[in-house]
GUROKOL-283183 format. One record per residue (C-alpha): y, z, x; residue number from 1. Coordinates in nm, 3 decimals, decimal comma. Example, Ala and Ser with C-alpha at 12.3 -4.5 7.8 and 13.67 -1.06 7.14 Angstrom:
[r [-0,450; 0,780; 1,230]; 1];
[r [-0,106; 0,714; 1,367]; 2];
REM end
This chain:
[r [0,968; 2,355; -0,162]; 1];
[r [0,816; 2,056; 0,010]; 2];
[r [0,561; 1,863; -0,240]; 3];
[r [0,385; 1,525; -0,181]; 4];
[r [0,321; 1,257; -0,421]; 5];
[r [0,166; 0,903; -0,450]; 6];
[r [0,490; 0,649; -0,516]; 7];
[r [0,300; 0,577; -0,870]; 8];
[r [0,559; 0,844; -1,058]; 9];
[r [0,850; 0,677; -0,876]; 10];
[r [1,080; 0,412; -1,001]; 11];
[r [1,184; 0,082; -0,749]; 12];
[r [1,533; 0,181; -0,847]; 13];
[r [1,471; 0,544; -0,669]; 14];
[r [1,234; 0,400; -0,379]; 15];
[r [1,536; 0,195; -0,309]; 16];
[r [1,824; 0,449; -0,329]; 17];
[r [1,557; 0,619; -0,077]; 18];
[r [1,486; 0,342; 0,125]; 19];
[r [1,875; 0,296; 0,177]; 20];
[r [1,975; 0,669; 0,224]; 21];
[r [1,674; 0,691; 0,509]; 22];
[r [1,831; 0,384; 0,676]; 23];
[r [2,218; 0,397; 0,665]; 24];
[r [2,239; 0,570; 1,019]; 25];
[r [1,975; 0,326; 1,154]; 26];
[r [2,142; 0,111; 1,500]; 27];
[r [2,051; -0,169; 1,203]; 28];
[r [2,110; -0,036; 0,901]; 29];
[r [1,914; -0,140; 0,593]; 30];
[r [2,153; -0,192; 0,229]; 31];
[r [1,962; -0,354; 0,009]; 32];
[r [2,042; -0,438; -0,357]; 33];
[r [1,751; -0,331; -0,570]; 34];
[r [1,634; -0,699; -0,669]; 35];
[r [1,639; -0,729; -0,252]; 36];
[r [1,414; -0,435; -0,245]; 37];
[r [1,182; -0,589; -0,512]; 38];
[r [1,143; -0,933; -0,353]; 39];
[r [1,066; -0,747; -0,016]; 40];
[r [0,815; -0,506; -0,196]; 41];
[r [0,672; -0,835; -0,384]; 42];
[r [0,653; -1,038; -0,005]; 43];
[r [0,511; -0,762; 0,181]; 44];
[r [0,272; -0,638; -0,094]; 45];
[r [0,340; -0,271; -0,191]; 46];
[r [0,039; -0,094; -0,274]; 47];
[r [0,186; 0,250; -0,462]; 48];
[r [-0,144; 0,432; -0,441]; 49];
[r [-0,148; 0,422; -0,050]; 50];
[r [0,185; 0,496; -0,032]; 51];
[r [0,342; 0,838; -0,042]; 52];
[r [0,697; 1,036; -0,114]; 53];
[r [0,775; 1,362; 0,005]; 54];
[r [1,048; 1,605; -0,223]; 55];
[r [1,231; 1,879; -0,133]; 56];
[r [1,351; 2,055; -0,456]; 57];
[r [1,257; 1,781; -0,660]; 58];
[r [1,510; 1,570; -0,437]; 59];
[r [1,341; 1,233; -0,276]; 60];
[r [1,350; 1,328; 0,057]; 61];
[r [1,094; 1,091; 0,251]; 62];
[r [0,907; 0,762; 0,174]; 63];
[r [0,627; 0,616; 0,317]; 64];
[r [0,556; 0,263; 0,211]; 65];
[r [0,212; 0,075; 0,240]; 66];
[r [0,105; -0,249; 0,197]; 67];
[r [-0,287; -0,319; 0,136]; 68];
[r [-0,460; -0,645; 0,177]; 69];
[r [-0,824; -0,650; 0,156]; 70];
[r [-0,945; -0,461; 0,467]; 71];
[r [-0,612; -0,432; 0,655]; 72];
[r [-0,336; -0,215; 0,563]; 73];
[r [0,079; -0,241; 0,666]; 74];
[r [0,332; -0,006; 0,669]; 75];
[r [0,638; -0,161; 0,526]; 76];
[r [0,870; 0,155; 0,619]; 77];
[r [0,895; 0,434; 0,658]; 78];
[r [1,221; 0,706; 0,689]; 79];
[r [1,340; 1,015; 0,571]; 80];
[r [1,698; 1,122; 0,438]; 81];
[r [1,911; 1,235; 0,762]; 82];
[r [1,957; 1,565; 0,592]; 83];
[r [1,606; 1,618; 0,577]; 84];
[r [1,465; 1,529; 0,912]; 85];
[r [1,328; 1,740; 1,158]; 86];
[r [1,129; 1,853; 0,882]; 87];
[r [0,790; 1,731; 0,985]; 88];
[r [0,794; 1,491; 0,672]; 89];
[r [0,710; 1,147; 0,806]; 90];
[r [0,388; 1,332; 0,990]; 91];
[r [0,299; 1,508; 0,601]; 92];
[r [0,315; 1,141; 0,443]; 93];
[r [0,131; 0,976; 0,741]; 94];
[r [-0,185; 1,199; 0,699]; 95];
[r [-0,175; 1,194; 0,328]; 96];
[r [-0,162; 0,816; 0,395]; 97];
[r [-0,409; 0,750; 0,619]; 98];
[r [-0,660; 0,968; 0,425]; 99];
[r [-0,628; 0,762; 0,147]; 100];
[r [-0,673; 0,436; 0,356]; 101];
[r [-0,992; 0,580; 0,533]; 102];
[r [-1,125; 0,695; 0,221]; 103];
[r [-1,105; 0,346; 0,091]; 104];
[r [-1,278; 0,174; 0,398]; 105];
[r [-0,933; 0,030; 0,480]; 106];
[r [-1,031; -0,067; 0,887]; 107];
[r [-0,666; -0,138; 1,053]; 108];
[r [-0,305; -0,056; 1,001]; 109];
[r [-0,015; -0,219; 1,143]; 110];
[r [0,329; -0,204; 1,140]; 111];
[r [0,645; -0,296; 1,324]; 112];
[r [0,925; -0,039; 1,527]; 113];
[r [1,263; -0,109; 1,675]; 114];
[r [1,219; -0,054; 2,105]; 115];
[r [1,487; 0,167; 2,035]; 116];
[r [1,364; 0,362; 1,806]; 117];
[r [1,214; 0,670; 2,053]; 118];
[r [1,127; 0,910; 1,781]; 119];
[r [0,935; 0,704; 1,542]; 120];
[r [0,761; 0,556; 1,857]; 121];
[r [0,653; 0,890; 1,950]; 122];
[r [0,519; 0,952; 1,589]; 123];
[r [0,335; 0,636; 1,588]; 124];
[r [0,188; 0,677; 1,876]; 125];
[r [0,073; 1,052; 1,824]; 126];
[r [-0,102; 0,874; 1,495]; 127];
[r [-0,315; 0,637; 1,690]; 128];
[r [-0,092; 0,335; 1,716]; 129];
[r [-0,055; 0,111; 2,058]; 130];
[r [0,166; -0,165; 2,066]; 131];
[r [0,008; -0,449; 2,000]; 132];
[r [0,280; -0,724; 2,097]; 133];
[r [0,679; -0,752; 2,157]; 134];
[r [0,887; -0,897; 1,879]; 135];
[r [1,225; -1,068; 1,891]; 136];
[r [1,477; -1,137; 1,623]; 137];
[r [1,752; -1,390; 1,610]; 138];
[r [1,986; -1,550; 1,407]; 139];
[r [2,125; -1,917; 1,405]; 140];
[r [2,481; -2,054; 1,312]; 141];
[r [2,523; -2,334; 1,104]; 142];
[r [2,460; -2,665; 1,252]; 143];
[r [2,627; -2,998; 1,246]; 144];
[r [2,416; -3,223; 1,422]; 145];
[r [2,282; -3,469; 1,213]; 146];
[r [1,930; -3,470; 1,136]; 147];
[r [1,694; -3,734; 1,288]; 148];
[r [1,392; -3,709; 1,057]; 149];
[r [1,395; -3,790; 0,641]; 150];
[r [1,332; -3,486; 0,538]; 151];
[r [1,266; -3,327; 0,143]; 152];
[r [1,250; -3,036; -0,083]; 153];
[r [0,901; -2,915; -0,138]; 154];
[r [0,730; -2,617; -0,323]; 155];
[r [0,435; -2,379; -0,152]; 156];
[r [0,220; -2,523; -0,361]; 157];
[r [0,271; -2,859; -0,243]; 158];
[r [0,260; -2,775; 0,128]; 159];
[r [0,059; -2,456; 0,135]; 160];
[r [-0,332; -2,622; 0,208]; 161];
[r [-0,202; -2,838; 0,499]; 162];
[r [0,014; -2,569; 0,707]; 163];
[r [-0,286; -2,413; 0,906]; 164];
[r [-0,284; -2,454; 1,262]; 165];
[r [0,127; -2,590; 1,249]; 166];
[r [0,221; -2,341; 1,421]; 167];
[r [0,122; -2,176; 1,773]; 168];
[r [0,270; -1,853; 1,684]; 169];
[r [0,096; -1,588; 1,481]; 170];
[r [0,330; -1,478; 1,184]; 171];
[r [0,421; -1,111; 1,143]; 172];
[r [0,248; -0,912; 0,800]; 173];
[r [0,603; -1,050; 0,624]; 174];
[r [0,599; -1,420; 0,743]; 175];
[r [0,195; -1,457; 0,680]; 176];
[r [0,109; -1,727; 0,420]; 177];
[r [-0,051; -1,431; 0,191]; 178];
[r [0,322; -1,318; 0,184]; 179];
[r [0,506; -1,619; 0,083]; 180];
[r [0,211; -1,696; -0,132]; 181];
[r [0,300; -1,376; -0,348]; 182];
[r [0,672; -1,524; -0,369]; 183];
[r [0,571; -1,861; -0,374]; 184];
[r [0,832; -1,909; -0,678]; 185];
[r [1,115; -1,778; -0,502]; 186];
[r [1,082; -1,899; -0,172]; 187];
[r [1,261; -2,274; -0,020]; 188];
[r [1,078; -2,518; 0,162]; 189];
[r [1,135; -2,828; 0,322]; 190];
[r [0,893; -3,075; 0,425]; 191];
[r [0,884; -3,424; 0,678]; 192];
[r [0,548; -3,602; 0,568]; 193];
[r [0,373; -3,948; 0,756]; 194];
[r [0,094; -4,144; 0,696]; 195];
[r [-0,142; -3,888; 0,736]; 196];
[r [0,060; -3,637; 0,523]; 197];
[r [0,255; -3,315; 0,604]; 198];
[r [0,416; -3,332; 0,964]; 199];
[r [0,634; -3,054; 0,950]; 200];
[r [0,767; -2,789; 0,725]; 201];
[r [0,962; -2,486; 0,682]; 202];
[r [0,989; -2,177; 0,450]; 203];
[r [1,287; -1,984; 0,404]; 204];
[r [1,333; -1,661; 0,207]; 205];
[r [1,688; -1,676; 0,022]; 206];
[r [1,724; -1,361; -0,056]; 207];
[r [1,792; -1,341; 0,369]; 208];
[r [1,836; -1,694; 0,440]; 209];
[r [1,516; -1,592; 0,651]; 210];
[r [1,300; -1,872; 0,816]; 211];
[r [0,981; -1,718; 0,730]; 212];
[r [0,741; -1,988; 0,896]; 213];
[r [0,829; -2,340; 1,057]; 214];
[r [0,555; -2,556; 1,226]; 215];
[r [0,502; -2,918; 1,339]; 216];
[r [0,175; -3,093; 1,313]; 217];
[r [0,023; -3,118; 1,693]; 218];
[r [0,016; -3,521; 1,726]; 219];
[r [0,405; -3,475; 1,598]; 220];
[r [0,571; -3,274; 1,878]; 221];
[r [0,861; -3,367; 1,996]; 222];
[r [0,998; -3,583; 1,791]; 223];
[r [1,274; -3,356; 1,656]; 224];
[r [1,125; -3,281; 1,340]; 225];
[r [1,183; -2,851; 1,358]; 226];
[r [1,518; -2,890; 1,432]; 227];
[r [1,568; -3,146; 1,171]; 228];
[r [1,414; -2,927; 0,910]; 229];
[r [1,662; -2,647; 1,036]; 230];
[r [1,958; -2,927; 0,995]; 231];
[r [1,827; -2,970; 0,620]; 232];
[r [1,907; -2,578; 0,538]; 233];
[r [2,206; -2,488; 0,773]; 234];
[r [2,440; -2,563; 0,495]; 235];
[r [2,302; -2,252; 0,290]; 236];
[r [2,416; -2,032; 0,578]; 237];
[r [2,333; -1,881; 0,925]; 238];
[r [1,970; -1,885; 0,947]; 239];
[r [1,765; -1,565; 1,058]; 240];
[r [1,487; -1,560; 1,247]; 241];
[r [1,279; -1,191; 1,199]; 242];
[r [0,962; -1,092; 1,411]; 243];
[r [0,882; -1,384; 1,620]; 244];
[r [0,626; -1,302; 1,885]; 245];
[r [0,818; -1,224; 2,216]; 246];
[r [0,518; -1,384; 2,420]; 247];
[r [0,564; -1,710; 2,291]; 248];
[r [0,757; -1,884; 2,563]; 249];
[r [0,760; -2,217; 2,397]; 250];
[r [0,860; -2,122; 2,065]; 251];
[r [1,169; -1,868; 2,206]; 252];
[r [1,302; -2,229; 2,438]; 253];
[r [1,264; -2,398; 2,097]; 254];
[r [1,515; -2,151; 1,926]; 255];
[r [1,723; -2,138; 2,266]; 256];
[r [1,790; -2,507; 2,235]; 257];
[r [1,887; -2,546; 1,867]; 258];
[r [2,130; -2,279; 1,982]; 259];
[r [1,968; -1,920; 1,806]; 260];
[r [2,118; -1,623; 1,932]; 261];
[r [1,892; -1,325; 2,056]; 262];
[r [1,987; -1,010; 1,803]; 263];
[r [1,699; -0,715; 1,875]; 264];
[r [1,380; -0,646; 1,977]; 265];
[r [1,108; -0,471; 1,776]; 266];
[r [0,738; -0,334; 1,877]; 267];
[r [0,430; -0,459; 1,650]; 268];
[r [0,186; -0,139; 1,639]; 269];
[r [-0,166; -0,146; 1,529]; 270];
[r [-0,469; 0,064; 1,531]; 271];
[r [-0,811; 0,072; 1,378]; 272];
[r [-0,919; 0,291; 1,131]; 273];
REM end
């Protein structure tokens, strides 16, 4: 028997196990340790009332996971057990889902899909969801080159009122400032500063050696500062670079000259409520 509940009766440590099991044939598979899944539940914002579980014989066989911030909603993932697909599940849990975000004047969703992924396309789509702008993802050796710029540790807190309008590229749900903000403790950051304060700056996610956001103030371009805050954290490891909007031609020649390798592509859906 099929049954649908909220995630509020479900533990992390069997969202996870879920999570895992959904993903494991995925052409990236997903293998995350539960505090992994917890940081990425605390980053993206899990709201358990929006999201929903489907069981099959009391077995967790589907998961739908949402994300609610004020008036916008995000679905973190979604996937279902390969034993249990074909089963119309993801559909059940996307209806129960949506209900419950209409019914609570939520106005957009969004999420993200790999290109390759046909089938969930084609359930996204049937939803309501258009693709709302190509995403790239790419990953960065360690460098060696020395860095040009003084550059120090920082905390959020110390940086997070000057960042706005660093960057030309709009951040993904995951790299927003609202996300780092609710891992602000956990999170790295390095920062280049002038007379007039913060010039540059860059937030990486440990857990995934993940550069969540890096900017330059305007009147600073050029001057090597980005790649000199990437110098100050290549040590830790190879560097990933998740979401970054495929339009942004300035941004990709940025990562193609500090030497970032292209890894895959992923759609950004949205729709309005």
């Amino acid at each position: 028997m099929i049954n649908v509940y909220d995630a509020e009766r479900f533990s992390k440590d069997i969202l996870c196990n879920a999570m895992n099991q959904a993903f494991s044939d995925y052409a990236v598979p997903m293998q995350l340790s539960l505090s992994g899944f917890s940081f990425m539940m605390r980053q993206r914002g899990l709201h358990r009332g929006a999201s929903f579980v489907a069981t099959i014989d009391d077995e967790v066989a589907a998961i739908w996971l949402m994300s609610v911030r004020g008036r916008n909603a995000y679905l973190i993932c979604s996937g279902t057990k390969p034993q249990f697909r074909q089963r119309g599940l993801a559909r059940k849990l996307a209806e129960r889902s949506l209900s419950w975000l209409r019914r609570n004047s939520v106005e957009s969703l969004q999420t993200e899909v790999m290109v390759q992924n046909a089938n969930a396309h084609r359930l996204y789509a049937s939803l309501g969801m258009d693709v709302s702008r190509p995403l790239e993802c790419y990953t960065l050796a360690r460098r060696k080159a020395p860095m040009t710029q003084s550059v120090v540790k920082a905390s959020w807190q110390d940086i997070a009122q000057e960042v706005t309008g660093f960057s030309d590229v709009e951040p993904s749900w995951q790299n927003t400032s609202l996300s780092i903000e609710a891992v602000a403790n956990d999170v790295h950051c390095w920062a280049t500063t002038d007379s007039r304060g913060l010039s540059g700056y860059l937030v990486l996610l440990p857990e995934t050696l993940t550069v969540a956001q890096i900017g330059v103030r305007k009147d600073c371009r050029r001057q090597k500062i980005a790649s000199s805050l990437l110098d100050a954290c290549s040590d830790l490891g190879p560097l990933r670079f998740i979401n970054i909007d495929g339009r942004s031609a300035d941004f990709k020649a940025f990562l193609k000259a500090v030497g970032a390798q292209y890894s895959v592509s992923q759609f950004e859906l949205a729709m309005k409520l």
